[in-house]
N, C-alpha and C positions, 0 to 999 in steps of 0.2 A: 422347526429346529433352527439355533440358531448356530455360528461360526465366528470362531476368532482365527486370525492366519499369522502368523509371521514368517520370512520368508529370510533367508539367509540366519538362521540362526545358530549354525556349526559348518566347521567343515571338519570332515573327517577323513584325518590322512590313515590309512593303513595298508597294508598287504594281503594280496588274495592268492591262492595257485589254482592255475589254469592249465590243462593238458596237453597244449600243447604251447602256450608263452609261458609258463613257468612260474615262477615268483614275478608278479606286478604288482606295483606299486603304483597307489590311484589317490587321488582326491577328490570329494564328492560333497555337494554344498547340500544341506537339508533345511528343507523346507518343511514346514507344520501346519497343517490344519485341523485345527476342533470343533467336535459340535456337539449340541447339549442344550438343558437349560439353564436360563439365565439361574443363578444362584443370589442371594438374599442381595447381594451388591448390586445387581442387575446384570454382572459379566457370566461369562462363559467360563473364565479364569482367568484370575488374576497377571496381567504380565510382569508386573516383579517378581512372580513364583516360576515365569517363563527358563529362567534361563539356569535361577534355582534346582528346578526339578528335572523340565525336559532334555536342555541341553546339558545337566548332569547325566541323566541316563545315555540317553546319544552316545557323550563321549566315553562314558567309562564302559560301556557295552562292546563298541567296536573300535573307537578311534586309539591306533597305534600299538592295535590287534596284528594277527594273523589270521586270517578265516578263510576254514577250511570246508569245501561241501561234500560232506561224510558220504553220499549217495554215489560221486566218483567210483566206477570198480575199477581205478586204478589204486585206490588208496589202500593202505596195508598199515597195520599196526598190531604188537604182540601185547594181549591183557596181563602180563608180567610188567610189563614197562608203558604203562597207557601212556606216556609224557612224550612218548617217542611211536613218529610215523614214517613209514615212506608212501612217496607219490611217485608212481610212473608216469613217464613223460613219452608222448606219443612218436618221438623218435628213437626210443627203446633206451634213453637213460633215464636216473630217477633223482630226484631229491629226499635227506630226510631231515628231520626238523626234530629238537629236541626244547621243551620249557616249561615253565610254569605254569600251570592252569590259566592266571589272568592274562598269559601273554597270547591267547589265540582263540577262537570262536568256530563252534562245531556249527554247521547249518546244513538245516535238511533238505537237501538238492541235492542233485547231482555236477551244477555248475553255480560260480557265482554270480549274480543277477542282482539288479537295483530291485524288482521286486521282492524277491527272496529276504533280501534285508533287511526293505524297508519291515516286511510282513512279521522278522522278529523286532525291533522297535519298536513296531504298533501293540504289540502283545506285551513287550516291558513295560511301556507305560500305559496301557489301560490297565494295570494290575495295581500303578501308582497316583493317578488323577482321582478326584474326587468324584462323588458317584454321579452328578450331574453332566459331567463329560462323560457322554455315549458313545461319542467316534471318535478317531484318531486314525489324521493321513499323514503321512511321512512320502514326499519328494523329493528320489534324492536327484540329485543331476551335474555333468561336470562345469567345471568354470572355462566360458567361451574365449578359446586361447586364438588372439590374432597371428600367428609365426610357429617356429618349430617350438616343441615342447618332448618331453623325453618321462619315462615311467621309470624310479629306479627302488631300489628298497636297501637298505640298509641296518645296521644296530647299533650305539653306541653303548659302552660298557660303562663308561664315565659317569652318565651323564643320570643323575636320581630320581628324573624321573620316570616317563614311561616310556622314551627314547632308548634306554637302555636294552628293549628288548628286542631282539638279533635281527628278526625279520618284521618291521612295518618299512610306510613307504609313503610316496608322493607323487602325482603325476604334476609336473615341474615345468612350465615355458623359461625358456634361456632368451636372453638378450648380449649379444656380443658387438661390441663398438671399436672400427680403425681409425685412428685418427678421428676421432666424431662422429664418425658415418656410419651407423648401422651395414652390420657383412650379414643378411640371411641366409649366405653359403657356407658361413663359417658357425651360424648358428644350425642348419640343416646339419653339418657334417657331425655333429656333439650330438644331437637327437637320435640320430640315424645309430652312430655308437653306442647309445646310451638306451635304445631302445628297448625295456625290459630288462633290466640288466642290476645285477646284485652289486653294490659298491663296498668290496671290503679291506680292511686293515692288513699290512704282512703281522701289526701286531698279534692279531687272534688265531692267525694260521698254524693249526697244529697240524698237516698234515696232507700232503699233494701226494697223489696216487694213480694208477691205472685200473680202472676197475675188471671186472669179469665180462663185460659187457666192452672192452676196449676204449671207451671211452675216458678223459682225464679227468678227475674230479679233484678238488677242494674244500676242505674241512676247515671250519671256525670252530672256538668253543673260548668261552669266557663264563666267570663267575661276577656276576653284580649282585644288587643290596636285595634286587626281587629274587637270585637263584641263579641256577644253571644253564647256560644258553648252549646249544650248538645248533650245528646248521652245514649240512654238504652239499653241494651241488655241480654239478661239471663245471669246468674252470673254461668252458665256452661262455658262460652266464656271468660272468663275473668280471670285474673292471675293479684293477688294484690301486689303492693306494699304499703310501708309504704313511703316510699322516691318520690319524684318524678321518670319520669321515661327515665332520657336520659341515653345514650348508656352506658357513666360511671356509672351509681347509678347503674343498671343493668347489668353489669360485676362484680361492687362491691359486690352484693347481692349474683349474682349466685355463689363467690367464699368465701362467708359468708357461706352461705349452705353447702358447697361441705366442709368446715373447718368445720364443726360443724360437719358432718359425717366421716370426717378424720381427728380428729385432732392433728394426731401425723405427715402427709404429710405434703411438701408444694404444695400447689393448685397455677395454674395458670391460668387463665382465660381469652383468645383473643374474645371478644364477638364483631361481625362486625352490623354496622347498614348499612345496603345495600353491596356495592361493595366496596372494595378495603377502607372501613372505622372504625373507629368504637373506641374501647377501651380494655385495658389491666386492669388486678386487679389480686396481687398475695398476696398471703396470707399462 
């Protein structure tokens, strides 16, 4: 048999829930291996159909999803309202999540797991390669962060494309500069906050409450171009802004803060959304 590999071919930011860390937001670089026989060309496959097909499926399958593992028996949903679930959370609050079909991913586990995922990817596209590709490996694995980094999720309503759905995410390295100097106390303290942690608008808040469970929770809901979003969750998971929340308003903020406790410094702020992206804000 033979293999063709490529290695860094997606990275897929999205959102998973976890029983007891809640909503995380992850990023996950995939890697690809084929194998098969050579076809009339002499390849395995084509790599100009690489990024074509495979990293089309990749991304539209799960990247800037929600994925949920159905096997959880904390998960609860009524077949009146299949669009709508709750997750209990193992310190006896719950989140529930309300969207569109393309905005989330059912997976049969009971936790979410690189192999789990990988193992629906490999099933998408052996249904779409040509018959001469026999295997398909999928690796996925995170990107080796030197310094504090932070897991957050978020939804833009704005924003047309698949950003706009309530709950995806990124696991994020921060970089914070005084005066020139790298502060990794100052970047540890933003991680440490931001650890797991829902980043939302006062725009979308419809709605702060006490629940039955005495716990405080917080309501989103918005209507964009794909549908209807909502999203609760105890307002312990959540980190507010006033501004919406893409990667710029979000650099811009944390280097707002970081000026108001220094404001004789200049503050620099490299704030990444996933891998190798993100925003600057210097103040």
């Amino acid at each position: 048999m033979n293999h063709l590999f490529v290695d860094n071919l997606t990275v897929i930011d999205f959102a998973y829930l976890d029983p007891a860390r809640g909503l995380v937001g992850e990023s996950w670089i995939a890697d690809v291996v084929l194998g098969g026989e050579l076809d009339d060309q002499g390849m395995v496959f084509d790599f100009s159909n690489v990024k074509r097909t495979i990293k089309r499926v990749i991304d539209e399958r799960v990247d800037h999803r929600l994925v949920i593992p159905r096997g959880y028996e904390g998960l609860h949903w009524n077949e009146d309202q299949p669009h709508t679930f709750r997750w209990d959370l193992t310190d006896g609050s719950h989140i529930t999540h309300t969207s569109p079909d393309e905005a989330v991913v059912w997976l049969s586990s009971e936790r979410v797991e690189k192999p789990a995922v990988a193992a629906l990817l490999e099933k998408e596209l052996k249904a779409v390669l040509p018959g001469n590709v026999t295997t398909v490996e999928i690796n996925l694995r995170e990107d080796v962060i030197e310094g504090a980094y932070y897991h957050y999720v978020h939804g833009l309503k704005k924003h047309l494309g698949n950003c706009q759905r309530i709950a995806h995410g990124h696991r994020s390295p921060i970089r914070i500069d005084r005066n020139g100097q790298r502060d990794t106390g100052l970047e540890k303290r933003w991680a440490d906050l931001w650890e797991d942690i829902y980043v939302g608008t006062e725009e979308d808040v419809t709605r702060r409450f006490v629940g039955d469970d005495g716990q405080h929770y917080i309501s989103f809901e918005y209507e964009a171009n794909q549908g209807e979003f909502a999203l609760t969750l105890p307002e312990s998971r959540v980190y507010m802004l006033e501004t919406d929340t893409t990667v710029e308003l979000i650099a811009a903020h944390m280097a707002d803060v970081l000026k108001t406790e220094f404001p004789d410094d200049e503050i620099r702020v490299k704030a990444y959304e996933g891998v190798g992206k993100g925003a600057i804000a210097v103040r």
